[in-house]
C-alpha positions as protocol buffer text, in pm:
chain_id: "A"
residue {
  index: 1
  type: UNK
  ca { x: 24958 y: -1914 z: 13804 }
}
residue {
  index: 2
  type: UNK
  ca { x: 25306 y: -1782 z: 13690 }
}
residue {
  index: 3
  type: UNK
  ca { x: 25495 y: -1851 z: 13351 }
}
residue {
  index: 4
  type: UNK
  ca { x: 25871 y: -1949 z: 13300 }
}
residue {
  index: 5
  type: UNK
  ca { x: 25954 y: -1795 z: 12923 }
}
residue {
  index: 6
  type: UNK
  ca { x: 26175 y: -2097 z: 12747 }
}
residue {
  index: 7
  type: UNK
  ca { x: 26241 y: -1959 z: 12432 }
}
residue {
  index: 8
  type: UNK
  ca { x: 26121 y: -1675 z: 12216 }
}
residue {
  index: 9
  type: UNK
  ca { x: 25736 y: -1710 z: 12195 }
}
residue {
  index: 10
  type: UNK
  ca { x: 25748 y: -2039 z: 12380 }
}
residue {
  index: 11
  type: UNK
  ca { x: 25592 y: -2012 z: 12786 }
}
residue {
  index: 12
  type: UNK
  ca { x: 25508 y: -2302 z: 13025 }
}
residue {
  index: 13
  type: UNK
  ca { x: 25247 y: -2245 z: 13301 }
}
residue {
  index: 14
  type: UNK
  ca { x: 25345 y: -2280 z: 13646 }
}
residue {
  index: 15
  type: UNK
  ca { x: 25110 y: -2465 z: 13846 }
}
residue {
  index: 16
  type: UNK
  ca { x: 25055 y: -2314 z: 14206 }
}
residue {
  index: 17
  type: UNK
  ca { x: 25007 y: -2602 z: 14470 }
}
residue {
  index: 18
  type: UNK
  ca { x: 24697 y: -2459 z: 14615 }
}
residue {
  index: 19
  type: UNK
  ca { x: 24412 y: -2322 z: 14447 }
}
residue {
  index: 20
  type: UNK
  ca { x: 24294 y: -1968 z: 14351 }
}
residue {
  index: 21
  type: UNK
  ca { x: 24052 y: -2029 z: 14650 }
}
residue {
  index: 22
  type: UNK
  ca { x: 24299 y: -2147 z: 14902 }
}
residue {
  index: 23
  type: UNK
  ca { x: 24170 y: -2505 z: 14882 }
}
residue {
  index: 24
  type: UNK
  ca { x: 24425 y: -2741 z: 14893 }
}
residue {
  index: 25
  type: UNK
  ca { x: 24455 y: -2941 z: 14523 }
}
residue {
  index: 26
  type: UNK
  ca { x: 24233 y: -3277 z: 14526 }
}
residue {
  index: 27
  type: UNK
  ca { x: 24134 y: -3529 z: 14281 }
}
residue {
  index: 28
  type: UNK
  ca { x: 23795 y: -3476 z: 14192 }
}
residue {
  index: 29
  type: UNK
  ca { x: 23579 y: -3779 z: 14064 }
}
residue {
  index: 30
  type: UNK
  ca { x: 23438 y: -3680 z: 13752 }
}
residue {
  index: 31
  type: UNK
  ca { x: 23056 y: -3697 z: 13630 }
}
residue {
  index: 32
  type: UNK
  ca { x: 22978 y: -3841 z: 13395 }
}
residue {
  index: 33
  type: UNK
  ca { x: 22604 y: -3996 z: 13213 }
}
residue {
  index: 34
  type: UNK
  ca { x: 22553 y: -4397 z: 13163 }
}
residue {
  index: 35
  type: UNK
  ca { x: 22800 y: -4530 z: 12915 }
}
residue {
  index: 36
  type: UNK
  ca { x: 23057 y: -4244 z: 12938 }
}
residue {
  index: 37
  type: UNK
  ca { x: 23400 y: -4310 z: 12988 }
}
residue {
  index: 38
  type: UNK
  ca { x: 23540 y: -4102 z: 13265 }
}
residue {
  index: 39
  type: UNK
  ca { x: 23903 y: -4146 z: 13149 }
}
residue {
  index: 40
  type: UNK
  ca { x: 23790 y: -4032 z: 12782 }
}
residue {
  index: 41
  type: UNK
  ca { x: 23618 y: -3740 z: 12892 }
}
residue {
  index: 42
  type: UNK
  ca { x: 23956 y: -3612 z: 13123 }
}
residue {
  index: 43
  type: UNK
  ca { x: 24154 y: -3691 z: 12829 }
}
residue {
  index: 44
  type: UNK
  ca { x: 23929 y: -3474 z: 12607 }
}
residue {
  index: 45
  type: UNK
  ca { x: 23960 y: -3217 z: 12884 }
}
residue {
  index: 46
  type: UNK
  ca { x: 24266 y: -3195 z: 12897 }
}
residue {
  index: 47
  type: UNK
  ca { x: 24322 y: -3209 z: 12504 }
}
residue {
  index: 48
  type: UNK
  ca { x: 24092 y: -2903 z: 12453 }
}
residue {
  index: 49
  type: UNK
  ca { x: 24145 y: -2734 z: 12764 }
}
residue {
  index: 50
  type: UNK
  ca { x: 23779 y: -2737 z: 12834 }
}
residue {
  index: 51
  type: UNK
  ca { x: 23619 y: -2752 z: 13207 }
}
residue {
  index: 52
  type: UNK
  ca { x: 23430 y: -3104 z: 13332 }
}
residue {
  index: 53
  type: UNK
  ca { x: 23227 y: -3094 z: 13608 }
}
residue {
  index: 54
  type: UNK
  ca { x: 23320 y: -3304 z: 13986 }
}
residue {
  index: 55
  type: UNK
  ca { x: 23045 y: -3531 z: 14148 }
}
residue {
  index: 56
  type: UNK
  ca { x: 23065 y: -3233 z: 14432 }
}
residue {
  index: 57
  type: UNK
  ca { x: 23017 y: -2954 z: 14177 }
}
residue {
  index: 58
  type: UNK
  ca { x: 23357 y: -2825 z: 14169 }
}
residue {
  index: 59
  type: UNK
  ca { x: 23434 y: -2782 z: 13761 }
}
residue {
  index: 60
  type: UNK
  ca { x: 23784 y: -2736 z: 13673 }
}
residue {
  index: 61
  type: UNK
  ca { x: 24031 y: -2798 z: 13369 }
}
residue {
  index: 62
  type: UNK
  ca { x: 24207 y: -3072 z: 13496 }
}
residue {
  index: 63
  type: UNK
  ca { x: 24593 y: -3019 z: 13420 }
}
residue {
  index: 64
  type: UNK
  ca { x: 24763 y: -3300 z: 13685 }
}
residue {
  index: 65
  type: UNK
  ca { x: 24810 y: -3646 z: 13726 }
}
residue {
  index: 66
  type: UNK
  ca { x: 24515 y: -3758 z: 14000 }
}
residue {
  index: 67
  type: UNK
  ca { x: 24741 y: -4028 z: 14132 }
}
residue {
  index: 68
  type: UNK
  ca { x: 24965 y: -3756 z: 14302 }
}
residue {
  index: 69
  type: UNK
  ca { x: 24691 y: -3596 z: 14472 }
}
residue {
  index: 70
  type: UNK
  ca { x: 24445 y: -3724 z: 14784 }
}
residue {
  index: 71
  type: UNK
  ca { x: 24056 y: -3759 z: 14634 }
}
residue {
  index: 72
  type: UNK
  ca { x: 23814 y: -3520 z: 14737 }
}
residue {
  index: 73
  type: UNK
  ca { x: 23616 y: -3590 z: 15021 }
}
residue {
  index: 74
  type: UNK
  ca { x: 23284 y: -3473 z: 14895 }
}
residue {
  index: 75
  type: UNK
  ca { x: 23336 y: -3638 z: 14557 }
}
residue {
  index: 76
  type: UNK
  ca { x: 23412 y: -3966 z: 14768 }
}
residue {
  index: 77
  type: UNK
  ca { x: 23098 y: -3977 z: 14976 }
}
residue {
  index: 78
  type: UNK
  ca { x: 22857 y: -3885 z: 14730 }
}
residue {
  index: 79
  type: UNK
  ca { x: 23033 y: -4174 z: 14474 }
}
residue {
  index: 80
  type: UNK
  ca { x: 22995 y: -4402 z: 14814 }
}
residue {
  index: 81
  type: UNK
  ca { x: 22601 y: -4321 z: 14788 }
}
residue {
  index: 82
  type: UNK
  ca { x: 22556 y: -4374 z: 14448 }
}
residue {
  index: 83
  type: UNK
  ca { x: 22741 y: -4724 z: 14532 }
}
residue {
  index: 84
  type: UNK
  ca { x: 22488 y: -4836 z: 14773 }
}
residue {
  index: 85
  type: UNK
  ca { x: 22176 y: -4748 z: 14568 }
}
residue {
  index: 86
  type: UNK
  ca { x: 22298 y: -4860 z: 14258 }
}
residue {
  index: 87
  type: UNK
  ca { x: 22440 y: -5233 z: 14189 }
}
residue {
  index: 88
  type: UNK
  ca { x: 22745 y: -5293 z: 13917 }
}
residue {
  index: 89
  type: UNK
  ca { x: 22961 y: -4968 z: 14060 }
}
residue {
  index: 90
  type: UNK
  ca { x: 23305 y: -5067 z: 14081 }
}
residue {
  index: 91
  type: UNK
  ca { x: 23472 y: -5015 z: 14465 }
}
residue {
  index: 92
  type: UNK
  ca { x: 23668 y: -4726 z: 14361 }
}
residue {
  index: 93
  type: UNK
  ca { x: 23547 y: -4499 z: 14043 }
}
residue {
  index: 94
  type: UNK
  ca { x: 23832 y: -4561 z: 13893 }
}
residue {
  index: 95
  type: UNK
  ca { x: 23787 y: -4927 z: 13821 }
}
């Protein structure tokens, strides 16, 4: 990650398009326990700057807008397991 200085004292963080890893960026699904708002606990996140943890495992700070990025396959086909074993999931985990 670079840094563009703006004025004295001031920096904003450069995101890189790819990860540290190489990966390519992805919207994880987040975990989250029964009753817990997955949009609350990003927001938090992202507040705080403190890592959540991805259905796949991957934890992260999150920093983007999901929307602009494609979803993670892992975190997609373990959320499309929980689906079938469990009734009341919504279609996509966003819903």
């Amino acid at each position: 990650m670079s840094q563009v200085q703006t004025l004295p004292g001031e920096t904003i963080p450069l995101l890189d398009e790819e990860l540290q890893t190489g990966e390519p960026a992805v919207a994880h699904i987040v975990k989250t326990d029964p009753g817990e708002s997955a949009a609350a606990k990003v927001l938090e996140a992202r507040i705080y700057g403190t890592p959540i943890e991805a259905l796949c495992g991957h934890v992260w700070v999150p920093s983007r807008d999901p929307k602009q990025l494609p979803v993670c396959e892992k975190c997609k086909g373990i959320y499309e397991m929980y689906k079938a074993f469990n009734d009341g999931l919504h279609d996509a985990p966003n819903e």
